[in-house]
C-alpha positions in Angstrom: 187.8 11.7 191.4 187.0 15.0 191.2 187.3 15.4 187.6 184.5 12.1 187.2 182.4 13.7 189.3 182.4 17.0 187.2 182.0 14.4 183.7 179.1 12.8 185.6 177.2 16.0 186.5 177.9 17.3 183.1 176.2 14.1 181.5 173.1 13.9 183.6 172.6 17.9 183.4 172.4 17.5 179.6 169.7 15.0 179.7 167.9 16.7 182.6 168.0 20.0 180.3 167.0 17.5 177.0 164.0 16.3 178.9 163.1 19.7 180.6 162.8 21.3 176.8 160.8 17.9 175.4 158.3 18.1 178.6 158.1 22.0 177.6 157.0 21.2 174.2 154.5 18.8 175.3 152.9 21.0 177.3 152.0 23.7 174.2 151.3 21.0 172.2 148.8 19.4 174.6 145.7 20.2 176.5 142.4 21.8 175.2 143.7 24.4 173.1 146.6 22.7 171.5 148.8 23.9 169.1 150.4 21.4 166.9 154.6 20.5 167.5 155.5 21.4 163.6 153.1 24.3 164.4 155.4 26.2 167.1 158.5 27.3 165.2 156.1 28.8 162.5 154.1 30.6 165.0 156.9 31.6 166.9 158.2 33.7 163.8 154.8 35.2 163.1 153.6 32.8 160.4 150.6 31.6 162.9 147.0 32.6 162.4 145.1 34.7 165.3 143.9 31.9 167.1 147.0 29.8 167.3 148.9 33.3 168.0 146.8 33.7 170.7 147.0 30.5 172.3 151.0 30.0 171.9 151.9 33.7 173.4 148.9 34.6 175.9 148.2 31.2 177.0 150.6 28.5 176.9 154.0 30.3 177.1 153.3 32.5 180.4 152.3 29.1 181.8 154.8 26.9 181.3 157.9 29.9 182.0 155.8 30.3 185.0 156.1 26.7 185.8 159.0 26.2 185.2 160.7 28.9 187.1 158.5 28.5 190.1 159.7 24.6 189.7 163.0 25.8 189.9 162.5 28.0 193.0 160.6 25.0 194.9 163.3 22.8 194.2 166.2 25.2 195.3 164.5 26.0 198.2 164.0 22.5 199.7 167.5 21.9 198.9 168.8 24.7 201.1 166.1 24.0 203.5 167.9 20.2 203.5 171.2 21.3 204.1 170.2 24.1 206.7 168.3 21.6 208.8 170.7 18.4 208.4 166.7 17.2 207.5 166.1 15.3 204.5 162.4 15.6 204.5 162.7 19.0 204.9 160.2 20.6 202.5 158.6 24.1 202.3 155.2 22.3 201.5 155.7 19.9 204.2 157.1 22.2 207.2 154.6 25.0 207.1 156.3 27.5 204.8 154.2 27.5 202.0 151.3 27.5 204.1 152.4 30.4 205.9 152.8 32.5 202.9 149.2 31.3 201.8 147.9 32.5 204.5 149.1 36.1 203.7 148.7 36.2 199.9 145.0 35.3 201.1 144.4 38.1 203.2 145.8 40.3 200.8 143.4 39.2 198.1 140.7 39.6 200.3 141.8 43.4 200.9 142.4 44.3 197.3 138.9 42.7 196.4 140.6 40.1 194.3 142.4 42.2 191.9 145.5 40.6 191.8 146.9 41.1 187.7 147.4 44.7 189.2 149.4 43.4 192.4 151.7 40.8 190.4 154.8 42.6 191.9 153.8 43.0 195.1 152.9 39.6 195.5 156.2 37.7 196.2 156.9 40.3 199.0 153.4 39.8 200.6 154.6 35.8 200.5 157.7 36.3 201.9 157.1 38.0 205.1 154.4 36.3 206.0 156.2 32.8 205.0 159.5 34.4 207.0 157.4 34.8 210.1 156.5 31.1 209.9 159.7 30.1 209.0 161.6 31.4 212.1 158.4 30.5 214.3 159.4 27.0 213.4 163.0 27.5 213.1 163.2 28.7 216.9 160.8 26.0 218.3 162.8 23.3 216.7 165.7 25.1 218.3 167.9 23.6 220.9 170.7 25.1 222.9 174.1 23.6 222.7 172.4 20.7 220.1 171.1 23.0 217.1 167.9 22.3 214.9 166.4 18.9 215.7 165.5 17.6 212.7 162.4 15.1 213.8 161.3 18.0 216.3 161.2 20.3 213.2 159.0 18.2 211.3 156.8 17.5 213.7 156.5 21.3 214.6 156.6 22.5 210.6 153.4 19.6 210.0 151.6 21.4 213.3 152.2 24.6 212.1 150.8 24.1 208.7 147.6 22.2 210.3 147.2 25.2 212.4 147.5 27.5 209.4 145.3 25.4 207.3 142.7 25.9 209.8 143.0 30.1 209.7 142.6 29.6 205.7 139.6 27.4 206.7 138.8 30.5 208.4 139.1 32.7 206.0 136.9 30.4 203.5 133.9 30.7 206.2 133.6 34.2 206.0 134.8 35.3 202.6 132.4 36.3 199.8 131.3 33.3 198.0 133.2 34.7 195.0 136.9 34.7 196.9 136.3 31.2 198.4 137.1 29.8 194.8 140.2 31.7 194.8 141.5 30.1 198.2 140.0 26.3 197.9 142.1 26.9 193.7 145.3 28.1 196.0 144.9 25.1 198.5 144.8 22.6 195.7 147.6 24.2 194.4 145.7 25.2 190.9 148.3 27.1 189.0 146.3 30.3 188.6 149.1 33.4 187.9 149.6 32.2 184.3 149.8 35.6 182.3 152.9 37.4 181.8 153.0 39.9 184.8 153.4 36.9 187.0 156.7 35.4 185.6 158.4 39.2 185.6 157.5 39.8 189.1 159.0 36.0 189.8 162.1 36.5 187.1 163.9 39.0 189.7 163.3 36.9 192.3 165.2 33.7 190.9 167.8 36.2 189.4 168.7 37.0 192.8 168.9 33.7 194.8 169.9 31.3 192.6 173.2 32.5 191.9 173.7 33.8 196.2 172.4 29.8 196.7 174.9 28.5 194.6 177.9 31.0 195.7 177.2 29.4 199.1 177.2 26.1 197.9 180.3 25.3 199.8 178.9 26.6 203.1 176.0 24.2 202.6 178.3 21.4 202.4 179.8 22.4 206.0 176.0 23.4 207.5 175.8 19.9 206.5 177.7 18.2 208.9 177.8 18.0 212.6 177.5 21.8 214.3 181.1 20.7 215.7 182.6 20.1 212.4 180.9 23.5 211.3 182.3 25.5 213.9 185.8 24.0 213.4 186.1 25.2 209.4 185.6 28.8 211.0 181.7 28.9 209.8 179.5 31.4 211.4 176.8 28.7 211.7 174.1 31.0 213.2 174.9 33.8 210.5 174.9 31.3 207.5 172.0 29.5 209.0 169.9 32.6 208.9 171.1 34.0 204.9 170.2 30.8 203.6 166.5 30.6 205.5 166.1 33.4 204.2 166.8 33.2 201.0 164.5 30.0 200.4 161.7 31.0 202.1 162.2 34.2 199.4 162.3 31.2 196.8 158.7 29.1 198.4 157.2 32.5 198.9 157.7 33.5 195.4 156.9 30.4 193.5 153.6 29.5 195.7 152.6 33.7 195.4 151.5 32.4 191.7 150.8 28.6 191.9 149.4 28.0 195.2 150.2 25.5 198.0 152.4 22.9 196.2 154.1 20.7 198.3 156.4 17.7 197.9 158.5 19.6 194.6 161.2 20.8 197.2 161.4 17.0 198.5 161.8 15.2 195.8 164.1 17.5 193.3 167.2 17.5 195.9 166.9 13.9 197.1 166.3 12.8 193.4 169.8 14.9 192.0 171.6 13.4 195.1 171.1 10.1 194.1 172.5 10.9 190.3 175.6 13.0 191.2 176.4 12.4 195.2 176.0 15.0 197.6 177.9 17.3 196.9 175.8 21.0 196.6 178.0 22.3 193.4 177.3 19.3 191.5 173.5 18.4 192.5 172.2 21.8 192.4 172.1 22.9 189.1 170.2 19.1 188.3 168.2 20.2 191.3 167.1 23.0 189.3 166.0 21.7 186.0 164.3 18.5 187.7 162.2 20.9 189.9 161.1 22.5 186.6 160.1 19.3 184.7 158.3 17.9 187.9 156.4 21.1 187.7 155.6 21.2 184.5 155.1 17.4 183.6 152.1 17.6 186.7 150.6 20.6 185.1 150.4 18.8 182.1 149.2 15.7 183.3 146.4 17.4 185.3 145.3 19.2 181.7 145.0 16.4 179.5 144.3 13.0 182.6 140.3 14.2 182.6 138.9 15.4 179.1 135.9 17.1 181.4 138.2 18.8 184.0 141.3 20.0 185.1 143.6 18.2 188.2 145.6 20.8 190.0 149.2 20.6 189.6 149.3 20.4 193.3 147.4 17.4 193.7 149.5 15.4 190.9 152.5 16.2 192.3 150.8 15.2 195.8 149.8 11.9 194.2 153.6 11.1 193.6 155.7 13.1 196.6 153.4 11.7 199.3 154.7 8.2 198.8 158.0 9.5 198.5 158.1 11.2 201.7 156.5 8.0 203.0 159.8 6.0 201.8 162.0 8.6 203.0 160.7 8.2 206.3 161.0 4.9 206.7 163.9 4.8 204.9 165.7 7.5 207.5 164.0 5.8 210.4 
């Protein structure tokens, strides 16, 4: 059993890693500046004039590493936040998280005037305690003694919370300088805006660190997963565990939505779509988890480029166009 499950995961994670690297190579080959596919490997060796140069290493490369590692840290994140919360719709976009961090990434480019290429480091840790205060906000509210998190209280509360925190980055619009509102209404479409090198190396150390803590506790995820009586009977420290693993993906949101704004829905789908290839297991979906999250990201960032010849569709709003339905169907499907 065990060894079909391993031959199964091993299959589908070589097509998920297939398709993540063709959806990667469709996104430098498209778009306005495009750079032809029997064009990259030349390039990539130096054999590229200035402008396809140019376009390969300062435009489309930072983009698409960035997308595709803040994919991956959406994706991880809303599985933890799953298996944390017994919550299948569980989502940092959905339950306030990414809003949260917003909300402090905002203020902070209001009080460094906007220069943010200089605070590309900083910017994860301005994201994650704001997010972290959101996070346990929720987190305790949903909170009931003796019964645990209640998973329909949570969402409820983590869709209030993000209203209410929509409404301070409302705020924020009203009385900003007409040249920061663009800024915040590009970061609440979820416009991919941190596309240049510094961005992916302040996100690199973050993924470095949680992913492989995430997957070390892929075993405790599986327990957090079942009844708090079960839990407590296998000897887990549910409180304990509970808190590490909030923690560390509301490190992951904070991070990924510190350079792409508030996308929702990439948490939601990734999980529940791995689940359904390889079971439920968290050492078998979460490494599918990972690469899915990545090609959702970057397949919506693509879309948005080359759907309107005239204009560009945030990433956030594609992504919105297909994980709103889907958290529709979960809904109904978990009523």
């Amino acid at each position: 059993m065990l060894k079909t499950a391993q031959k199964k995961q091993r299959t589908w994670l070589i097509i998920w890693l297939v398709l993540t690297f063709l959806i990667f190579i469709m996104g430098i080959s498209l778009g306005a500046a495009s750079v032809s596919i029997d064009r990259i490997l030349p390039i990539l060796f130096g054999d590229g004039n200035f402008k396809e140069s140019f376009v390969l290493f300062s435009v489309r490369l930072p983009r698409l590493f960035v997308l595709a590692a803040a994919g991956m840290a959406l994706a991880l994140a809303g599985a933890v936040l799953q298996g944390v919360t017994r919550n299948d719709l569980a989502d940092p976009g959905i339950i306030g998280i990414n809003a949260g961090a917003g909300v402090g990434i905002t203020i902070f480019y209001l009080c460094v005037h906007g220069d943010l290429p200089n605070f590309a480091y900083i910017l994860p840790v301005v994201g994650f305690f704001s997010a972290i205060i959101t996070a346990l906000s929720i987190y305790f509210f949903s909170y009931k003694r003796n019964q645990g998190v209640q998973p329909v209280k949570l969402i409820l509360i983590g869709v209030g919370v993000a209203s209410a925190l929509s409404g301070v980055m409302m705020l924020l619009i009203s009385s900003a300088e007409r040249s920061d509102v663009q800024f915040i209404a590009q970061w609440l479409a979820g416009s991919v805006w941190g596309t240049d090198w510094p961005f992916l190396w302040a996100l690199i150390p973050w993924l470095v660190i949680c992913i492989p803590f995430i997957l070390y506790k892929a075993n405790v995820l599986n327990v957090l997963a079942m009844t708090e009586q079960t839990a407590i009977g296998l000897g887990v420290n549910i409180a304990k565990e509970r808190l590490q693993l909030l923690m560390v993906a509301v490190a992951l949101a904070a991070a990924a939505v510190s350079v792409t704004g508030g996308i929702a829905f990439i948490g939601l789908m990734a999980p529940h779509i791995a689940k359904q290839l390889v079971g439920p297991r968290y050492q078998f979906f979460l490494p599918i988890t990972l690469c899915i999250g990545a090609c959702l990201l970057m397949l919506a960032d693509t879309i948005g480029r080359v759907a309107i010849s005239t204009a560009t569709v945030p990433a956030g709003i594609v992504v919105a166009c297909i994980g709103a339905p889907y958290f529709l169907y979960l809904l109904r499907k978990n009523d």
